[in-house]
GUTOR-476153 format. One record per atom (N, C-alpha, C, O): residue in three letters; z, y, x. Coordinates in steps of 0.2 Angstrom, whole numbers, plus 5000, padded with zeros to 4 digits. Example, Ala and Ser with C-alpha at 12.3 -4.5 7.8 and 13.67 -1.06 7.14 Angstrom:
! GUTOR-476153
ALA503949725066;ALA503949785062;ALA503949845066;ALA504249835071;SER503549895064;SER503649955068;SER503950005064;SER504050065067;
//
This chain:
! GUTOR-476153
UNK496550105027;UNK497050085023;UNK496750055016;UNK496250095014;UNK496949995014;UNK496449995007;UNK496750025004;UNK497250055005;UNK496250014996;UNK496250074991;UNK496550014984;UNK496749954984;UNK496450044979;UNK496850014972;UNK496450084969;UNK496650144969;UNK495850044965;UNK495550074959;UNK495750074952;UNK495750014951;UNK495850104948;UNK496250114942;UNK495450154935;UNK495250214934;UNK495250104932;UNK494650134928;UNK494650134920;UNK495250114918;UNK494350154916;UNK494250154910;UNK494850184907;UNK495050164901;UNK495250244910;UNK495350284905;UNK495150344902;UNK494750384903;UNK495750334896;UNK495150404892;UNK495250474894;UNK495650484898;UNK494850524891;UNK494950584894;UNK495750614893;UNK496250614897;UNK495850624886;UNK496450594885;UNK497250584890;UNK497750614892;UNK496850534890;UNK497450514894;UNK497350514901;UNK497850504904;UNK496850524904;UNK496950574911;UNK497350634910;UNK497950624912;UNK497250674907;UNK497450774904;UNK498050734904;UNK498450764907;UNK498450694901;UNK499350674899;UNK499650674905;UNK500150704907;UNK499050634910;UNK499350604917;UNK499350664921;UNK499950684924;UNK498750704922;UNK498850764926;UNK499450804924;UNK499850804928;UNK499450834918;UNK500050874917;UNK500850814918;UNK501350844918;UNK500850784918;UNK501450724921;UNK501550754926;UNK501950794929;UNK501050734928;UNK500950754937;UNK501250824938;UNK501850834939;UNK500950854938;UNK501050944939;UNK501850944938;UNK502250934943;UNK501950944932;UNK502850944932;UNK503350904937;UNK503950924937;UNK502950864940;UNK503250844944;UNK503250864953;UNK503450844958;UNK502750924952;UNK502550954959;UNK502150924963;UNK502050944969;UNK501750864959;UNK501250834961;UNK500550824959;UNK500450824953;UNK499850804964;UNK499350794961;UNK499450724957;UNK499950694956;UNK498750714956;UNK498950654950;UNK499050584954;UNK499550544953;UNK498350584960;UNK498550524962;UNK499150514967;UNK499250454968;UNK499650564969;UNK500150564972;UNK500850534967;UNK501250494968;UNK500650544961;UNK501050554957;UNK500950464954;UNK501450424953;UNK500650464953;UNK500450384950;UNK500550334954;UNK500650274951;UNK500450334962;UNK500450274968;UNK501150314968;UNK501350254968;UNK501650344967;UNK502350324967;UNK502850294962;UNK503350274963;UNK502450314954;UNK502550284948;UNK502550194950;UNK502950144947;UNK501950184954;UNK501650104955;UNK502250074959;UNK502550014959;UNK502450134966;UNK502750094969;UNK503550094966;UNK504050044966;UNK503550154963;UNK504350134959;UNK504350054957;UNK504650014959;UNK503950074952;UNK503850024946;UNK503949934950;UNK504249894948;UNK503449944957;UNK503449854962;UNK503949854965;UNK503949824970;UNK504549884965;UNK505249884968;UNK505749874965;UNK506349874968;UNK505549884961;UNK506049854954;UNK506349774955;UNK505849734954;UNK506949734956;UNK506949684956;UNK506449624950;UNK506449634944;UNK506249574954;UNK505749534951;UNK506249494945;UNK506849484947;UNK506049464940;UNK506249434937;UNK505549364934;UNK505049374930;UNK505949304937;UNK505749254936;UNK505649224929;UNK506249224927;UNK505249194926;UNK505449174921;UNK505249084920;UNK505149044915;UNK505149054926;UNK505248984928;UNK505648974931;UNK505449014936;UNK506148934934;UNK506348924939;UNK507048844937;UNK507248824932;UNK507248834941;UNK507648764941;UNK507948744949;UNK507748744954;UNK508848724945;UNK509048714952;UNK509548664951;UNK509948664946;UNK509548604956;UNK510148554954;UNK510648574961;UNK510448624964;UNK511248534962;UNK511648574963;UNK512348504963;UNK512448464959;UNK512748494971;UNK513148454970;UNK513748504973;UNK513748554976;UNK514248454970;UNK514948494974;UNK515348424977;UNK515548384973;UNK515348424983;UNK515748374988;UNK516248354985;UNK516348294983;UNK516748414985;UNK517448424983;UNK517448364977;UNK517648304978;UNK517248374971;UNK517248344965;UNK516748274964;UNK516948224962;UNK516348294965;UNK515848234964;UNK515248294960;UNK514648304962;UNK515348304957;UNK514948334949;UNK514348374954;UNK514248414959;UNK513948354948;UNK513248354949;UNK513048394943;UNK513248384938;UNK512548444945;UNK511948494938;UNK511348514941;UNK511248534946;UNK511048514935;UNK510348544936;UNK510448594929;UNK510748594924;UNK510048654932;UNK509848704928;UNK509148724928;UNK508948734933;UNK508848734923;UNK508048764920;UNK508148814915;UNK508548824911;UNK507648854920;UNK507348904914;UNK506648884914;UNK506348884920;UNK506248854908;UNK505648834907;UNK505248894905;UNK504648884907;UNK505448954902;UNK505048994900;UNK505349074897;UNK506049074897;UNK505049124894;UNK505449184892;UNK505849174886;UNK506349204886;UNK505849134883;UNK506349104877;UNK507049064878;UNK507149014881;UNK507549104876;UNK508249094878;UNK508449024875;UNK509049014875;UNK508148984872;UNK507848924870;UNK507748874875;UNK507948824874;UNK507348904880;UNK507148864885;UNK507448864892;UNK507148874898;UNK508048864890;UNK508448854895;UNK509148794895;UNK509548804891;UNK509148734899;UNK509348684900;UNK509948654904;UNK509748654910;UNK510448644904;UNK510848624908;UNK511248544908;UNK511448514903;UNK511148544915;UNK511748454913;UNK512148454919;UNK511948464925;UNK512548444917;UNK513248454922;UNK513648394922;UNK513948394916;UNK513948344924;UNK514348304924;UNK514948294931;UNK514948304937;UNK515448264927;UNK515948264933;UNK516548324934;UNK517148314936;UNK516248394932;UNK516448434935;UNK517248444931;UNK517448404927;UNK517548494933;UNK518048504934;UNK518048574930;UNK517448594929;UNK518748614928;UNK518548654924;UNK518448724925;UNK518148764921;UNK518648724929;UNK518448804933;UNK517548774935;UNK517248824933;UNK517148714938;UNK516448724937;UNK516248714930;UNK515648724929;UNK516548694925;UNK516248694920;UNK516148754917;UNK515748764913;UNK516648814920;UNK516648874916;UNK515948904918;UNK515548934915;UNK515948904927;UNK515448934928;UNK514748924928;UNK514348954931;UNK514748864924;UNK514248834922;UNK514148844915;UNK513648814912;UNK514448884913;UNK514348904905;UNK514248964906;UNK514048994901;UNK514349024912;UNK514249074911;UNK513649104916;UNK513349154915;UNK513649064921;UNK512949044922;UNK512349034920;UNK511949074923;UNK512149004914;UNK511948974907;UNK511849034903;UNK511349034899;UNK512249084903;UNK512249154899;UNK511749194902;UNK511249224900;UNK512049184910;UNK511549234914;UNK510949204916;UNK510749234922;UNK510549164915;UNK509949124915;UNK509649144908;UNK509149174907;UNK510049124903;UNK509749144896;UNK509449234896;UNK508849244894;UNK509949294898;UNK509749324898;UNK509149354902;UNK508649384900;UNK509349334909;UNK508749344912;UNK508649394916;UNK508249394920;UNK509149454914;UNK508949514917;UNK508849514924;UNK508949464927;UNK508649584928;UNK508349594935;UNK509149574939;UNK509649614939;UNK509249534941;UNK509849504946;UNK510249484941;UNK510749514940;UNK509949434936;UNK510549384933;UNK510349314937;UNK510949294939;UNK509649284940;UNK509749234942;UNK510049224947;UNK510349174947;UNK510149284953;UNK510649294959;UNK511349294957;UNK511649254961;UNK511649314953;UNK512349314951;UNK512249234947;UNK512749194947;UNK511949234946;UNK512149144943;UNK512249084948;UNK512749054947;UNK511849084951;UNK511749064957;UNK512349084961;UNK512549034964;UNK512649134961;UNK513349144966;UNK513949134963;UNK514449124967;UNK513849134955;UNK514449084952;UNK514549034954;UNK515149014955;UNK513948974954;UNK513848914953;UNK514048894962;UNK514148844964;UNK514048944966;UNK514248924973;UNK514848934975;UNK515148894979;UNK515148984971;UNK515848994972;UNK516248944968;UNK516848914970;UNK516048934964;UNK516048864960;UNK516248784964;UNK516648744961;UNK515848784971;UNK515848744974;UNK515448704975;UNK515548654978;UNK514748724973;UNK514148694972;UNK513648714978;UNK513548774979;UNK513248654980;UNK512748664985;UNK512048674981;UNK511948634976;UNK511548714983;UNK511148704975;UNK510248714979;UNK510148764983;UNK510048684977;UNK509548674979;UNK508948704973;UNK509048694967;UNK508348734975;UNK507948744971;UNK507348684971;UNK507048654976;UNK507248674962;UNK506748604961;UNK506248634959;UNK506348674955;UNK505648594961;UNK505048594955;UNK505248614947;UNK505648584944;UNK504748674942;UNK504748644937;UNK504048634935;UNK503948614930;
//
């Protein structure tokens, strides 16, 4: 099984990690490869991404970008739509901005229930 080497800490903070450990009824490396796997299990949070998006019903067409960590760089254009898609395209837009761990998914299922087929694009 491969291994994952972990170097240059201080004595220090080894002594922090082992007593971690122990309190928790574990050796350190046991303790730490579950800290790790906690920690990669955690839903991902993208900070690029971009999606256009039509709805048959209406005609109305958008794209949506998030360019980067800055709630600034996030973009929308929407045309055509109707008011119930334009809502959920503004709260949509909330939840892109914010970002958090399962905001792009719930934005995404706004935008569907909305009436929108949505494709993801290049950014």
């Amino acid at each position: 099984m491969p291994d994952l080497l972990l170097k240059d800490f201080s004595p220090e903070d080894l002594d922090r990690l082992t007593q971690v450990a122990r309190a928790a009824g574990l050796d350190r490396m046991n303790w730490a490869k579950g800290v790790l796997l906690q920690a990669a299990s955690a839903p991902l949070v993208r900070k690029r991404y971009a999606y256009r998006g039509f709805a048959a019903r209406t005609g109305a067409t958008l794209t949506i970008r998030r360019l980067g960590d800055d709630p600034d760089q996030v973009a929308s254009d929407l045309a055509q739509a109707d008011p119930a898609q334009a809502a959920a395209e503004q709260a949509a837009c909330a939840l892109v901005r914010r970002n958090a761990p399962g905001d792009r998914e719930r934005a995404l299922r706004l935008l569907h229930e909305a009436g929108f087929e949505l494709f993801e694009i290049p950014v």
